[in-house]
TORMARRO-944509 format. One record per residue: residue number from 1; residue in three letters; chain; y, x negated, z of N, C-alpha, C, O, CB in turn. Coordinates in steps of 0.02 Angstrom, whole numbers. Glycine has a CB too. Layout:
N
BAKE   k   r c     nv     nu     nw    cav    cau    caw     cv     cu     cw     ov     ou     ow    cbv    cbu    cbw
BAKE NUM Ala A      Y      X      Z      Y      X      Z      Y      X      Z      Y      X      Z      Y      X      Z
...
This chain:
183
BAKE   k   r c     nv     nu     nw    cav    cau    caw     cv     cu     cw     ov     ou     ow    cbv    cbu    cbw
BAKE   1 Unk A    -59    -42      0      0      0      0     62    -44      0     66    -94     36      0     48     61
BAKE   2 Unk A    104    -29    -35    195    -63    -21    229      9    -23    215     69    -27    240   -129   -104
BAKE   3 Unk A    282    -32    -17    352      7      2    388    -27    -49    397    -88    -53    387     -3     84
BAKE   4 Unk A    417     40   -107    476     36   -147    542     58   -136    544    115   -114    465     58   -194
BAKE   5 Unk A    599     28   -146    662     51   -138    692     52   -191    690      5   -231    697     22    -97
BAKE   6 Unk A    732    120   -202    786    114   -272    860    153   -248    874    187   -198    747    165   -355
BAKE   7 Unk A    891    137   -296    947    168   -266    971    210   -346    939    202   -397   1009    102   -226
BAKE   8 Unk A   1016    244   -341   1086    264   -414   1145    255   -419   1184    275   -375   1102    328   -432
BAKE   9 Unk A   1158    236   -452   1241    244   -465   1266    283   -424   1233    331   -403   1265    270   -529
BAKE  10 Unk A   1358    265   -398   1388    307   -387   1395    365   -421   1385    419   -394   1425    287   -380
BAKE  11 Unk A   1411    359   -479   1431    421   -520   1355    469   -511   1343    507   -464   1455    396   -616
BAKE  12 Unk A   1334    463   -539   1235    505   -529   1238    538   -439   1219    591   -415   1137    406   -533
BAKE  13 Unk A   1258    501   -421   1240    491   -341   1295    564   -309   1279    610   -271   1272    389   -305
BAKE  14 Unk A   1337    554   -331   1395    594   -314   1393    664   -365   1434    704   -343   1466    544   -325
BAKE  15 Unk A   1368    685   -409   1355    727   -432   1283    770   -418   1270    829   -430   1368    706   -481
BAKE  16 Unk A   1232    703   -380   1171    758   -369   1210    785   -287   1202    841   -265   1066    711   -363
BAKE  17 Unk A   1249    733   -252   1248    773   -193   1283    821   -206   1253    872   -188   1268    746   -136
BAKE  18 Unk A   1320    829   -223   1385    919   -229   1331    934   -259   1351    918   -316   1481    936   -283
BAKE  19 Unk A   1271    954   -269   1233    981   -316   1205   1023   -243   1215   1082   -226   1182    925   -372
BAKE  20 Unk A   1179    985   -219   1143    984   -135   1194   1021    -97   1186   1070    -61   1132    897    -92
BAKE  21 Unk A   1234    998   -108   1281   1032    -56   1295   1112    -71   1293   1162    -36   1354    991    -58
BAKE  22 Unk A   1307   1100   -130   1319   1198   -144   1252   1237   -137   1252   1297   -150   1348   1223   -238
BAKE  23 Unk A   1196   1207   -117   1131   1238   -103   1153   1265    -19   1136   1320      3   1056   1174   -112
BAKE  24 Unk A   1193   1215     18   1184   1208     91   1234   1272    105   1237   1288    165   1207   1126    128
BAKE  25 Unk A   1269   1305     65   1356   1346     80   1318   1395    133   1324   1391    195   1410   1403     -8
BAKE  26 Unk A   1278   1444     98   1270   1509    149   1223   1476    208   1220   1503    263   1226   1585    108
BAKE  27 Unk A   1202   1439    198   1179   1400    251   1202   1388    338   1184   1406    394   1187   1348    220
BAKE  28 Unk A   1263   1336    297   1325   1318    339   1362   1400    353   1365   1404    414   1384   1255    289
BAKE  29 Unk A   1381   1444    332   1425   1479    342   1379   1530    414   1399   1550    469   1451   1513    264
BAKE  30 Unk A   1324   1533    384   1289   1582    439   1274   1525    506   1257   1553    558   1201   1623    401
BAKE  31 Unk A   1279   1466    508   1283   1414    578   1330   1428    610   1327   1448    668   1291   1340    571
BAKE  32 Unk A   1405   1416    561   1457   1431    586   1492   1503    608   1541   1511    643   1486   1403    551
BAKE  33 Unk A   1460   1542    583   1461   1628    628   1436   1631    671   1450   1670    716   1433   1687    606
BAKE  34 Unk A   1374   1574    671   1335   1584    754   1371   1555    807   1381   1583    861   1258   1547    762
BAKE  35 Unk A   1393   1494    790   1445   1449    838   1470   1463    853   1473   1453    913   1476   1411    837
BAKE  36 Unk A   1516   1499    825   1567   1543    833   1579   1602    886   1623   1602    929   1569   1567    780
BAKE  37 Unk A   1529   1655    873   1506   1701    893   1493   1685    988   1518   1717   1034   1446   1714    842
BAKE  38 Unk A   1446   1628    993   1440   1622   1063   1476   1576   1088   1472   1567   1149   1381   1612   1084
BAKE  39 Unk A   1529   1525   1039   1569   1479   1066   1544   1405   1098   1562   1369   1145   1599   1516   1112
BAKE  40 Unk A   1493   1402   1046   1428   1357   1063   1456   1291   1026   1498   1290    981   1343   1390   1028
BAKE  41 Unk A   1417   1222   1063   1420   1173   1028   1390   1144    961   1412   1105    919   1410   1146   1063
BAKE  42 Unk A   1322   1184    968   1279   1191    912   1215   1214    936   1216   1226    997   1271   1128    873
BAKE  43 Unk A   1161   1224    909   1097   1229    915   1065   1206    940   1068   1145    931   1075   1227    885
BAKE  44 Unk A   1009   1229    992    957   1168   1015    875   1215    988    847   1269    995    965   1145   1130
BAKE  45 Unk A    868   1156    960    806   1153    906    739   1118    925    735   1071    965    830   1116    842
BAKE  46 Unk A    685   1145    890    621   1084    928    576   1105    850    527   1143    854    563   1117   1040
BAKE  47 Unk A    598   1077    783    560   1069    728    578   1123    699    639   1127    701    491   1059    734
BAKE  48 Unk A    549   1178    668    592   1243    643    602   1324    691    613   1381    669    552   1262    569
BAKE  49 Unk A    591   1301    762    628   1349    825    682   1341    837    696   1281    842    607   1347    889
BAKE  50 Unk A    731   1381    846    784   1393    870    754   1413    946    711   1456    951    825   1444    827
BAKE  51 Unk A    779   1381    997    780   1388   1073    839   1408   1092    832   1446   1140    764   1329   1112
BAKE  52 Unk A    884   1403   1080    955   1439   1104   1003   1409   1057    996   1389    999    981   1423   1188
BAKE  53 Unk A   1056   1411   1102   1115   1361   1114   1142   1350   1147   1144   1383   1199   1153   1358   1094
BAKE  54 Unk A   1200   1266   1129   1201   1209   1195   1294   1225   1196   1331   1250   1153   1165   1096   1171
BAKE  55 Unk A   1309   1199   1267   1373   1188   1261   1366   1120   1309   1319   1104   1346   1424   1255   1282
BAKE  56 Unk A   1442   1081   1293   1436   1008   1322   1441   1031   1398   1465   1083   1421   1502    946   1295
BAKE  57 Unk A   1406    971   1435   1441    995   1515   1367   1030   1546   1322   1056   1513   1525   1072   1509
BAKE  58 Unk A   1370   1019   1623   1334   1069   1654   1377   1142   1679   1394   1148   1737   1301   1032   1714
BAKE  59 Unk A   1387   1179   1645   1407   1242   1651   1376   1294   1710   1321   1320   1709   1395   1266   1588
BAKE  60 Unk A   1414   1299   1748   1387   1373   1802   1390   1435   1778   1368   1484   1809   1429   1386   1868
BAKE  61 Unk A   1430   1440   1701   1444   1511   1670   1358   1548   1668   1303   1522   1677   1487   1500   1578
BAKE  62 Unk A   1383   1635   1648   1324   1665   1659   1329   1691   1588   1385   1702   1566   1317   1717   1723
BAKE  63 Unk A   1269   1704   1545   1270   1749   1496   1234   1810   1503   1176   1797   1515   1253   1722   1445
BAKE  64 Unk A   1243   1862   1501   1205   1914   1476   1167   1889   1416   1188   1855   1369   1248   1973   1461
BAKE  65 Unk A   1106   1914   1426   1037   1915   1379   1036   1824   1370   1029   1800   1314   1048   1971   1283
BAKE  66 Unk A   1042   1795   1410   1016   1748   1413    989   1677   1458   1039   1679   1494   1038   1747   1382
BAKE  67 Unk A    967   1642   1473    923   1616   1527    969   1552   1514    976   1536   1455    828   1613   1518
BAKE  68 Unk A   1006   1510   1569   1041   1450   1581   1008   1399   1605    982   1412   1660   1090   1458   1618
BAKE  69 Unk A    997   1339   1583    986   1276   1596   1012   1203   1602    987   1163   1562    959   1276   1572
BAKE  70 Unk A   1042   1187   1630   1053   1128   1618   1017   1070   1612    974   1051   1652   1083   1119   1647
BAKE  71 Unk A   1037   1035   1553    986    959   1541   1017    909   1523   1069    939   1513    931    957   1487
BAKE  72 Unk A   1032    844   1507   1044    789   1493   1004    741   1455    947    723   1465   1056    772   1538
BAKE  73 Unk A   1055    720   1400   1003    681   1341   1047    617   1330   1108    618   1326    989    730   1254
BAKE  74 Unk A   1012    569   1326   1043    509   1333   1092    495   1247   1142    459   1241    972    448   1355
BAKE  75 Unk A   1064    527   1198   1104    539   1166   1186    589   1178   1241    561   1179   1063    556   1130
BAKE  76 Unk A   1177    657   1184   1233    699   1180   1251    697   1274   1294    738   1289   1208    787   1137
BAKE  77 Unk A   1228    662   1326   1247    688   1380   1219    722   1419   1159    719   1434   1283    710   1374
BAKE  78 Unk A   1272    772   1446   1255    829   1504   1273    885   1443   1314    873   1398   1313    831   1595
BAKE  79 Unk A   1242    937   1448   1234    989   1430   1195   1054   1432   1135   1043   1439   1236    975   1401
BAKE  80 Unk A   1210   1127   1428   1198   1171   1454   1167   1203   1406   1197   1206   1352   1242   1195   1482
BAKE  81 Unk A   1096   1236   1411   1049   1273   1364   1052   1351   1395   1036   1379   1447    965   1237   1365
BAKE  82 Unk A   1075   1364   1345   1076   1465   1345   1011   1480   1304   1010   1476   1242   1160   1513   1290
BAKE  83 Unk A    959   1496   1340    900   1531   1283    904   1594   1269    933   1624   1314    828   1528   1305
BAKE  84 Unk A    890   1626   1229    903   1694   1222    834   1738   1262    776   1718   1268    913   1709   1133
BAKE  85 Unk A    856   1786   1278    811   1823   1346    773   1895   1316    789   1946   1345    876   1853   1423
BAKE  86 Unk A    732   1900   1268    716   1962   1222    710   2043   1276    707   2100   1253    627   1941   1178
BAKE  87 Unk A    711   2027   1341    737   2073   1377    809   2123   1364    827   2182   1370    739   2039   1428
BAKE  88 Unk A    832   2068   1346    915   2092   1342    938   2108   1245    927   2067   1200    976   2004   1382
BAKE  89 Unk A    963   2160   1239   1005   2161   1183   1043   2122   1179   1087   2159   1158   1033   2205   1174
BAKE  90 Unk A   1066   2074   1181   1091   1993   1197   1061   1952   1144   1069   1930   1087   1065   1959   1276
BAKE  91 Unk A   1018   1953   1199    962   1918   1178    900   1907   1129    866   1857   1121    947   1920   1210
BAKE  92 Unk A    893   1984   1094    872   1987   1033    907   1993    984    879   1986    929    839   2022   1027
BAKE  93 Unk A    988   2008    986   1022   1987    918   1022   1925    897   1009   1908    839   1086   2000    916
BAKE  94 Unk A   1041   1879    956   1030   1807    954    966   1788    887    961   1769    829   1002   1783   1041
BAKE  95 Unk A    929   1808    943    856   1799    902    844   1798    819    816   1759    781    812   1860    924
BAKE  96 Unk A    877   1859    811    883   1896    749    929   1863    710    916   1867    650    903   1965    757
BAKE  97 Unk A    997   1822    728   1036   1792    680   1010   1712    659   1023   1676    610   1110   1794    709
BAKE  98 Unk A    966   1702    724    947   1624    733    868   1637    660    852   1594    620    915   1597    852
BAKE  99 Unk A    844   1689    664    802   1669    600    825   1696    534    798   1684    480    728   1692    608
BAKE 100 Unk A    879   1735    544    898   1723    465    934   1667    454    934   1643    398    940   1777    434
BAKE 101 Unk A    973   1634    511    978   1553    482    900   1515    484    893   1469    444   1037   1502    539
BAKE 102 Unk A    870   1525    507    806   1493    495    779   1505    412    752   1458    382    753   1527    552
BAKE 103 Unk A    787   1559    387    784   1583    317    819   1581    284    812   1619    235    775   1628    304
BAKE 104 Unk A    867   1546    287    914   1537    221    918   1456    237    934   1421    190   1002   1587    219
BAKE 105 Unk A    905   1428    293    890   1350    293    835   1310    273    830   1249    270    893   1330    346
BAKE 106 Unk A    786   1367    256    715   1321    250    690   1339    158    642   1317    127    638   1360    324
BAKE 107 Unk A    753   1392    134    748   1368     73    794   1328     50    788   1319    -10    742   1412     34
BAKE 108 Unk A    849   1292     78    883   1249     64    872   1178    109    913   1177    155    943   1279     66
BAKE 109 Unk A    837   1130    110    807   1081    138    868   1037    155    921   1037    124    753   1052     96
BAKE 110 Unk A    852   1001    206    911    933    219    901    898    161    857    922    125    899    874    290
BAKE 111 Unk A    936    832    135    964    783     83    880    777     56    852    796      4   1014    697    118
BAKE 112 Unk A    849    735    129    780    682    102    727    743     83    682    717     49    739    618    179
BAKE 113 Unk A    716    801     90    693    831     66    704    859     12    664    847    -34    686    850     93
BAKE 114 Unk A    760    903      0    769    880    -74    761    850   -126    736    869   -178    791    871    -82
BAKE 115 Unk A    790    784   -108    785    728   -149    705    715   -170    689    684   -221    818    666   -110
BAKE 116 Unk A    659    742   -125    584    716   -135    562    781   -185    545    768   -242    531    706    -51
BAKE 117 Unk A    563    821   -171    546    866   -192    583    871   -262    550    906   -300    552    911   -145
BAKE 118 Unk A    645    846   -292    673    846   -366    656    810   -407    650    825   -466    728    838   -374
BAKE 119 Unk A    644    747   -378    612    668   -413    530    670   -416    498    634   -454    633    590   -354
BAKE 120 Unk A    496    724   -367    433    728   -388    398    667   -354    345    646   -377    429    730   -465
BAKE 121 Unk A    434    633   -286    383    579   -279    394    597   -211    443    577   -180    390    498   -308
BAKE 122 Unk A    338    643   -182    335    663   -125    270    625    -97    215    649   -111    335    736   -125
BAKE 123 Unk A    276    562    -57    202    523    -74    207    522      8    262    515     36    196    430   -132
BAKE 124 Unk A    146    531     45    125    498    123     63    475    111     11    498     89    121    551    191
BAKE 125 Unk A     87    408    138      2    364    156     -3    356    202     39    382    239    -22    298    135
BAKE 126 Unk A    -58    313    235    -68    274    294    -74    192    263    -96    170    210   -140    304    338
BAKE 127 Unk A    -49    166    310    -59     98    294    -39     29    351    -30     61    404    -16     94    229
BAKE 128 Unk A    -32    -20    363    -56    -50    403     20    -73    437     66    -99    405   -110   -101    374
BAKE 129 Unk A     21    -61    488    108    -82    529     73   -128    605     29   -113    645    172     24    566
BAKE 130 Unk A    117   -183    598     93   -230    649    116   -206    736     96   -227    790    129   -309    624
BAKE 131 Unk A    164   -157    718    198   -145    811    154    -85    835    157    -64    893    302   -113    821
BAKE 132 Unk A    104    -54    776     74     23    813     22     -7    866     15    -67    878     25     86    748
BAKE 133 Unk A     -2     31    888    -45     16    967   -135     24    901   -183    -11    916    -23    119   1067
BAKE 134 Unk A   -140     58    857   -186     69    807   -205     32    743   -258     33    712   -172    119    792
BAKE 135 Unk A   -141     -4    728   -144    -54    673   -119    -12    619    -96    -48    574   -220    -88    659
BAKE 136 Unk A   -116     37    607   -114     96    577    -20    135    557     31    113    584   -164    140    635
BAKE 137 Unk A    -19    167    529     42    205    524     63    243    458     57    214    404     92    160    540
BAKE 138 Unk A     93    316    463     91    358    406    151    346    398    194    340    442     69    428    408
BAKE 139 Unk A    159    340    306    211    317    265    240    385    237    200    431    240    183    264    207
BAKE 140 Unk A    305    402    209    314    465    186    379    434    126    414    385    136    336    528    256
BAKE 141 Unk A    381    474     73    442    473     30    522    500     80    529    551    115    420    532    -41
BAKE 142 Unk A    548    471     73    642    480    109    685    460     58    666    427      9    668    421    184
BAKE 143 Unk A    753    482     68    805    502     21    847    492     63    835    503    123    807    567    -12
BAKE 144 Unk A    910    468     40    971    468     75   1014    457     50    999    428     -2    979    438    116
BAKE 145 Unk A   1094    465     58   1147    460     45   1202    412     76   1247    434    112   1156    510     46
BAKE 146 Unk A   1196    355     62   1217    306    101   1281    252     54   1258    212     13   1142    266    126
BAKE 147 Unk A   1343    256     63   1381    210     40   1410    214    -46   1443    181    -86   1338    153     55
BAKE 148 Unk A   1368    289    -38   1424    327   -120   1342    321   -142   1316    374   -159   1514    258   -186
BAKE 149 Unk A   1315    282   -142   1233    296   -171   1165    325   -132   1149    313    -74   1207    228   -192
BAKE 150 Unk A   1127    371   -182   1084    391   -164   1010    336   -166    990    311   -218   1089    449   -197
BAKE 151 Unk A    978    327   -101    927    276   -101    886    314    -87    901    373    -78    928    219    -63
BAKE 152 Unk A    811    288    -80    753    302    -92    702    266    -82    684    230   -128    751    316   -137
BAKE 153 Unk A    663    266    -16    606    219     -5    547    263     10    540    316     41    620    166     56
BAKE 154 Unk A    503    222    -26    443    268    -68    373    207    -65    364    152    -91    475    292   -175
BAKE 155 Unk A    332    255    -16    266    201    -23    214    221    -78    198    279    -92    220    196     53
BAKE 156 Unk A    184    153   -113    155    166   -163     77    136   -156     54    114   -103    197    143   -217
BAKE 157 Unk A     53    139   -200    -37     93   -216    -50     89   -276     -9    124   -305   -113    129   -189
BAKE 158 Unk A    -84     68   -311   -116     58   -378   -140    151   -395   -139    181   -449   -195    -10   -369
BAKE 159 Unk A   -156    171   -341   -184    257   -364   -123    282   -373   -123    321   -421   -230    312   -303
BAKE 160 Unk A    -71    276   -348    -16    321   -360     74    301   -361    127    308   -329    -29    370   -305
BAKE 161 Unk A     38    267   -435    131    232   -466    179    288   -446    164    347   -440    146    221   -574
BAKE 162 Unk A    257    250   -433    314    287   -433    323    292   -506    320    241   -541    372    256   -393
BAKE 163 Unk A    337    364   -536    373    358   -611    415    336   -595    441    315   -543    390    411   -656
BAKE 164 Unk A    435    346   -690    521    302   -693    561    346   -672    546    406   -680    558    276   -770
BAKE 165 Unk A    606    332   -648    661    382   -603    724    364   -642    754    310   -635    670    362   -508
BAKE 166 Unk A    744    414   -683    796    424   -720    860    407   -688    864    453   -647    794    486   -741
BAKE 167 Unk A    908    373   -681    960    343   -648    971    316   -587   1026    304   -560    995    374   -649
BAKE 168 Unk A    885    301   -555    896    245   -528    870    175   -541    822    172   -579    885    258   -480
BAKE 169 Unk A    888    135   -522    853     71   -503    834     26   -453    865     18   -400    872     42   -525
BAKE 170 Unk A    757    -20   -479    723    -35   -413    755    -89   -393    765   -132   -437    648    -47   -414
BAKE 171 Unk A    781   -103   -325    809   -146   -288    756   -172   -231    708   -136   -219    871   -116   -263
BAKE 172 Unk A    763   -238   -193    731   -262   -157    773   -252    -73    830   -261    -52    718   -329   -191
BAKE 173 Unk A    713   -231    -46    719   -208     22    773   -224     58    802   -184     95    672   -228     57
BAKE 174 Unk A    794   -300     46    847   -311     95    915   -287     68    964   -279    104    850   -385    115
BAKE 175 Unk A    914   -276     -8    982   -243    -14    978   -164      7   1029   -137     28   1008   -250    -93
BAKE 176 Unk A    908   -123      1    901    -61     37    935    -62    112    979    -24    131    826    -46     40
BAKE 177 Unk A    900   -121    153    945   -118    228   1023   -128    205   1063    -86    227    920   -191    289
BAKE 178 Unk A   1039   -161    179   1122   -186    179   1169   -125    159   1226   -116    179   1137   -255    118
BAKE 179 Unk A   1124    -71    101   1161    -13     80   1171     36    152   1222     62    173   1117     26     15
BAKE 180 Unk A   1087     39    189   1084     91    237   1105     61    300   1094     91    352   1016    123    242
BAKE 181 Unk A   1132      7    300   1150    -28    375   1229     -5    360   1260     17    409   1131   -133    389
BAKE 182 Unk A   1253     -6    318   1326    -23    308   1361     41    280   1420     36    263   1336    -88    256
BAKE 183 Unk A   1326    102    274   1333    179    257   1375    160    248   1421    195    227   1325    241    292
């Protein structure tokens, strides 16, 4: 198994993302009605569940139709989890707006999904990484948008060449870090 990297042009690069992006509009707009709506910081998520939403801070506030927690993440801090409480009419509208953003987000994918899914090189292997505790480790196709260009690191084998990828080109790894170190 190896690992390929390519990148595209600015110009290519900047036209597939506004491409991506006008996929994301009703997307974004129904997040931002939700935010809105409860005056929230954003979402707290665990893969494609919606569990509530967070505000910064440990908060003593109370919500109707919904269950308060406070937690702390060494990323975002101290912050306060409102779950929604299906007891409460509260708490099942919640519910109810959080999966139609769940449905209008999961046909519009983040960047690296996309990107895998347009180029057609949606590849996961296993193959051999020296820091796992197994010797072992699963490889996946990723996409990104880093520094006006769109990159792309993609594990391959003799069973399953990367095609040619129409406006990009293959670059060597360390200029892949230097593009994605230096976004």
């Amino acid at each position: 198994m190896e690992i390929v990297y390519f990148k595209a042009d600015k110009k290519h690069s900047k036209k597939v993302f506004n491409k991506w992006k006008k996929t994301r509009v009703v997307g974004n707009v129904k997040l931002t009605q939700m935010t809105e709506k409860y005056g929230s910081d954003g979402l707290y998520m665990s893969g494609n569940i919606i569990n509530g939403y967070i505000k910064k801070g440990h908060l003593r506030e109370a919500a109707r139709g919904f269950n308060t927690e406070a937690k702390n993440d060494i990323e975002s801090g101290k912050y306060t989890l409102f779950a929604p409480d299906k007891r409460f009419k509260e708490g099942k509208e919640f519910i109810e707006l959080a999966e139609e953003y769940l449905n209008i987000s999961s046909k519009n994918p983040i960047f690296s999904e996309y990107m895998v899914r347009e180029l057609n090189i949606d590849r996961r292997m296993s193959g051999e990484h020296k820091h796992s505790t197994t010797g072992l480790a699963m490889y996946s196709s990723v996409a990104g948008f880093m520094g006006g260009h769109i990159v792309l690191k993609v594990p391959t084998d003799k069973d399953n060449p990367v095609p040619e990828l129409e406006n990009f080109k293959r670059i060597k790894k360390s200029e892949f870090i230097k593009i994605t170190e230096e976004g």
